[in-house]
Residue frames as a rotation matrix with the C-alpha (Angstrom) as fourth column:
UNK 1
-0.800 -0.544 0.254 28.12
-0.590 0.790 -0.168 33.13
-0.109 -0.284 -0.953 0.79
UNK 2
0.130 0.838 -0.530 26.11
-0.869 0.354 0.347 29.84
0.478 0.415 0.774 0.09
UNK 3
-0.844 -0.410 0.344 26.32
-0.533 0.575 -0.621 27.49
0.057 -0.708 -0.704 2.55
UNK 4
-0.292 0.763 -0.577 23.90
0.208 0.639 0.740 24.43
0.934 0.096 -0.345 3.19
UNK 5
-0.277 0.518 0.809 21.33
-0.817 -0.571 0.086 25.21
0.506 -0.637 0.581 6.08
UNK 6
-0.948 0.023 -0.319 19.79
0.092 0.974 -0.205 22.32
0.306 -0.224 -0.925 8.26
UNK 7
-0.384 0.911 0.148 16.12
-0.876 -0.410 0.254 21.75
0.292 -0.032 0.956 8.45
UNK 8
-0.826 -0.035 0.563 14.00
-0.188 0.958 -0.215 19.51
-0.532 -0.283 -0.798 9.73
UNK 9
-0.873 0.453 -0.179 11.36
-0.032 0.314 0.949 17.53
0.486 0.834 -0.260 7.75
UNK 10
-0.711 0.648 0.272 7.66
-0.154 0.235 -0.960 18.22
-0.686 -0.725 -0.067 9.13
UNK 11
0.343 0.686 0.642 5.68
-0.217 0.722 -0.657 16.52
-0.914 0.086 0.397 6.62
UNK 12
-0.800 -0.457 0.390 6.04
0.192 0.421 0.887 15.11
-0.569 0.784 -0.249 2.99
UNK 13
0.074 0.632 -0.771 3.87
-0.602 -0.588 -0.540 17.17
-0.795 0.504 0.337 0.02
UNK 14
0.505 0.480 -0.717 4.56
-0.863 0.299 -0.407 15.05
0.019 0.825 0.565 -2.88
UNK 15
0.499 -0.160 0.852 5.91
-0.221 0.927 0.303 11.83
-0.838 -0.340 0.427 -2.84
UNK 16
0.724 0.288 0.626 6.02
0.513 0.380 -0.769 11.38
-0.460 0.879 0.127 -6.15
UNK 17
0.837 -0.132 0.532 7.67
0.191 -0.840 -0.508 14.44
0.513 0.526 -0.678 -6.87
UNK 18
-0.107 -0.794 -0.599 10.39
0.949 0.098 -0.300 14.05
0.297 -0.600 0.743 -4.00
UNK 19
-0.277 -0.109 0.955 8.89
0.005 -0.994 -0.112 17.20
0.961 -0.026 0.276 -2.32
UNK 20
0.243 0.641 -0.728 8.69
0.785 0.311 0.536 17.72
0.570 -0.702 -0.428 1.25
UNK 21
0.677 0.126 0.725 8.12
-0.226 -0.902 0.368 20.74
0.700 -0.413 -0.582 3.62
UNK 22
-0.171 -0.697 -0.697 11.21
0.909 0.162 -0.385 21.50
0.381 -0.699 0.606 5.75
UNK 23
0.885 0.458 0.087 11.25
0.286 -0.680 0.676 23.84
0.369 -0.573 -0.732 8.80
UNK 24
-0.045 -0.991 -0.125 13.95
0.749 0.049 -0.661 26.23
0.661 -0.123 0.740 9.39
UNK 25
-0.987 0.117 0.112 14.05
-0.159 -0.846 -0.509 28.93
0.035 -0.520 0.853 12.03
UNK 26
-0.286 0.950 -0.123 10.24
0.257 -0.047 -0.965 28.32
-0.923 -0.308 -0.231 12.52
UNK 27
-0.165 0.321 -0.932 10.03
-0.920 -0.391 0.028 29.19
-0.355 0.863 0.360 8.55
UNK 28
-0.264 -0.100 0.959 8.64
0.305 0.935 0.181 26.50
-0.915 0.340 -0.217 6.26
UNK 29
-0.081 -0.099 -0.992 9.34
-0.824 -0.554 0.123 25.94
-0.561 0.827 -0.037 2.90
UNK 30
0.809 0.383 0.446 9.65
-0.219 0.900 -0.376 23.12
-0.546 0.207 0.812 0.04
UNK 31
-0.078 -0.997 -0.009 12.62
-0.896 0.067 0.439 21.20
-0.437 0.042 -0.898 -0.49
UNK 32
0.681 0.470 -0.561 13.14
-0.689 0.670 -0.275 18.44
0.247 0.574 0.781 -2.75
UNK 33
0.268 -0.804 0.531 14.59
-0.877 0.023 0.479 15.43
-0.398 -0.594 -0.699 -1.47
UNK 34
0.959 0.247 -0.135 14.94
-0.273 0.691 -0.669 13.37
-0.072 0.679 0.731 -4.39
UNK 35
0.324 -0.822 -0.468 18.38
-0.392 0.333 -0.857 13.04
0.861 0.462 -0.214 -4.22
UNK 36
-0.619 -0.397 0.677 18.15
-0.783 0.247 -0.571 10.90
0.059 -0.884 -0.464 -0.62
UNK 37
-0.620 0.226 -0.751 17.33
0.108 0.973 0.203 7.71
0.777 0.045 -0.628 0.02
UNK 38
-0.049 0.672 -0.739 14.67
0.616 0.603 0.507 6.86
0.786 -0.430 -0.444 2.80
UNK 39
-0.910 -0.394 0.132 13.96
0.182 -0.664 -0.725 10.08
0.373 -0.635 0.676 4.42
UNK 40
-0.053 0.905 -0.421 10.78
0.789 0.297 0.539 10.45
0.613 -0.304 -0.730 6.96
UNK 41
0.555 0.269 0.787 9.06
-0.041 -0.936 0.348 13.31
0.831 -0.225 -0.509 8.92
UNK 42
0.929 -0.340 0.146 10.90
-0.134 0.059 0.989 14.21
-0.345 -0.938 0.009 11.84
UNK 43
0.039 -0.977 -0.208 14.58
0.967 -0.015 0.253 14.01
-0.250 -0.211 0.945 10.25
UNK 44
0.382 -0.436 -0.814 16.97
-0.344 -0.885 0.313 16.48
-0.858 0.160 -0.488 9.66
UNK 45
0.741 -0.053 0.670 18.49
0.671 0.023 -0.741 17.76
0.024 0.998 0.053 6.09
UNK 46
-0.471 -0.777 -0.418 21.17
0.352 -0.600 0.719 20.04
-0.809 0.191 0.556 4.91
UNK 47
0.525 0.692 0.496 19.29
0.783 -0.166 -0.599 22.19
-0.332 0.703 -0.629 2.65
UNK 48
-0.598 -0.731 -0.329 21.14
0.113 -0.483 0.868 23.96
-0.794 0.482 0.371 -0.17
UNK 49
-0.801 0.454 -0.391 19.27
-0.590 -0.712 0.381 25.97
-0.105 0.536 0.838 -2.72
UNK 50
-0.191 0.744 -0.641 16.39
-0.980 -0.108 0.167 24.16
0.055 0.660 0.749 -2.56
UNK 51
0.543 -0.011 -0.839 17.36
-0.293 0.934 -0.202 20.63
0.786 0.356 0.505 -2.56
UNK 52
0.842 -0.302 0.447 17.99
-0.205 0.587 0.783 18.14
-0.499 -0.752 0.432 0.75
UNK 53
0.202 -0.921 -0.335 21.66
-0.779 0.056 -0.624 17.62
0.593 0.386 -0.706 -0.06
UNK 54
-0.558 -0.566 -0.608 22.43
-0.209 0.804 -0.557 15.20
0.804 -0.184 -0.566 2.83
UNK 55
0.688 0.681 -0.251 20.73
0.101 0.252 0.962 13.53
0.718 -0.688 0.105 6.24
UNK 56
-0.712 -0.597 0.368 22.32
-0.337 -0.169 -0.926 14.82
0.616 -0.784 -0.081 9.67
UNK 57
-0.221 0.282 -0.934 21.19
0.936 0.332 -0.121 13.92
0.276 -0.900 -0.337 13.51
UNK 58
0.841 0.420 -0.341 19.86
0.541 -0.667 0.513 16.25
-0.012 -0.616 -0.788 15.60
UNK 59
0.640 -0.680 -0.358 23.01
0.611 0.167 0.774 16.61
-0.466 -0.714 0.523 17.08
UNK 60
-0.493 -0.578 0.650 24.90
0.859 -0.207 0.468 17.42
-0.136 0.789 0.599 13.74
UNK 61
0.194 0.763 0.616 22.35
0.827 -0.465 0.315 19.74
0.527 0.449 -0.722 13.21
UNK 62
0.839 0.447 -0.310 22.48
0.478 -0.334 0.812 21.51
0.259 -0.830 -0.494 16.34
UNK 63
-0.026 -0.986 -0.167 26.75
0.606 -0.149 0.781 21.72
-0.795 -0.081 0.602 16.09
UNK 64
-0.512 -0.471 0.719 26.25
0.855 -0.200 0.478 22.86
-0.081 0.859 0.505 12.54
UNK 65
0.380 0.530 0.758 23.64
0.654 -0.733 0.184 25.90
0.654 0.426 -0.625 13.13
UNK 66
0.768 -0.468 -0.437 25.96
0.325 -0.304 0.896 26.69
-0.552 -0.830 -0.082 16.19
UNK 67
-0.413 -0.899 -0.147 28.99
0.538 -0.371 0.757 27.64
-0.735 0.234 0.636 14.01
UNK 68
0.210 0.746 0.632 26.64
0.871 -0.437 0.226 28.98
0.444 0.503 -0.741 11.37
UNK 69
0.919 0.352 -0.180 25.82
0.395 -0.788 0.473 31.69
0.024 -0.505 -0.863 13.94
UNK 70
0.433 -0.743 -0.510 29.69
0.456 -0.307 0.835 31.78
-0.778 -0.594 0.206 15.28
UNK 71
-0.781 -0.576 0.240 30.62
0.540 -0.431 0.722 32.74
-0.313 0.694 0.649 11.63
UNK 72
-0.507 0.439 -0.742 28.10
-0.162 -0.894 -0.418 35.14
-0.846 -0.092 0.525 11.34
UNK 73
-0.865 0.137 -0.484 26.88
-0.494 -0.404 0.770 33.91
-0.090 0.904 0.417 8.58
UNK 74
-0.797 0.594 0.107 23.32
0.600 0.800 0.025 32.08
-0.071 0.084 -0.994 9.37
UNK 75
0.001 0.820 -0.572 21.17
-0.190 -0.561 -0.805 35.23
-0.982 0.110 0.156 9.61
UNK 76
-0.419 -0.438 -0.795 22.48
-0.768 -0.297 0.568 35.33
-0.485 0.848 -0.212 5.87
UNK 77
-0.961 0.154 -0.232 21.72
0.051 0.916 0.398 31.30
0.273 0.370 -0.888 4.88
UNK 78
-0.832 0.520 -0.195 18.43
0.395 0.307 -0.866 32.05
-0.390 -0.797 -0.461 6.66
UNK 79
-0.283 -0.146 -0.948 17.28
-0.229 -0.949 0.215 34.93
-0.931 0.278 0.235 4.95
UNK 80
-0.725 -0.125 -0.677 17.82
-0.683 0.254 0.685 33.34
0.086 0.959 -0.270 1.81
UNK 81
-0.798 0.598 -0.072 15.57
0.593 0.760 -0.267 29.84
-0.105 -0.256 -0.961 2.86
UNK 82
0.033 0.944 -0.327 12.51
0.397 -0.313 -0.863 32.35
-0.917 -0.102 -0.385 3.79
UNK 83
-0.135 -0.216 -0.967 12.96
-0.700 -0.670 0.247 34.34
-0.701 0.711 -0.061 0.44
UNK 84
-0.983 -0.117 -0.144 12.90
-0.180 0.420 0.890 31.13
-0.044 0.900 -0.434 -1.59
UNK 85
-0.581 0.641 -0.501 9.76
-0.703 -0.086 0.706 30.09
0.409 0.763 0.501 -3.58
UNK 86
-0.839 -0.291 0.460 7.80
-0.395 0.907 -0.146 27.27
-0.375 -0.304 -0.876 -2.23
């Protein structure tokens, strides 16, 4: 299964390049967020292979890694995040 993850943004590596370091599960990785407008450290993301896909609240965040778990299937979406390249 491939499912978008939520992460939050703790700092911004390239500008230029639309690359900034998201933190999932205490893992951190690089994620491009060139396809969002006006994101800043400290939000949250829906990360999907790689790439900030949309901007959630906390909140959203917090509902969406909560079913994650309930469908068993965040160890899985997790997993994958640490494993990617950064």
């Amino acid at each position: 299964m491939c499912l978008a993850i939520p992460g939050k943004i703790v700092e911004i590596i390239d500008a230029e390049n639309f690359i900034a370091k998201v933190e999932v599960g205490g893992v951190r990785r690089g994620v491009n967020i060139g396809m969002l407008d006006d994101v800043q450290i400290g939000d949250w993301v829906l990360v999907h292979v790689g790439f900030a896909m949309s901007k959630i609240d906390e909140k959203q965040a917090a509902e969406t890694l909560r079913t994650l778990q309930e469908l068993g299937a965040y160890q899985e979406e997790f997993d994958q995040f640490k494993t990617t390249i950064d």
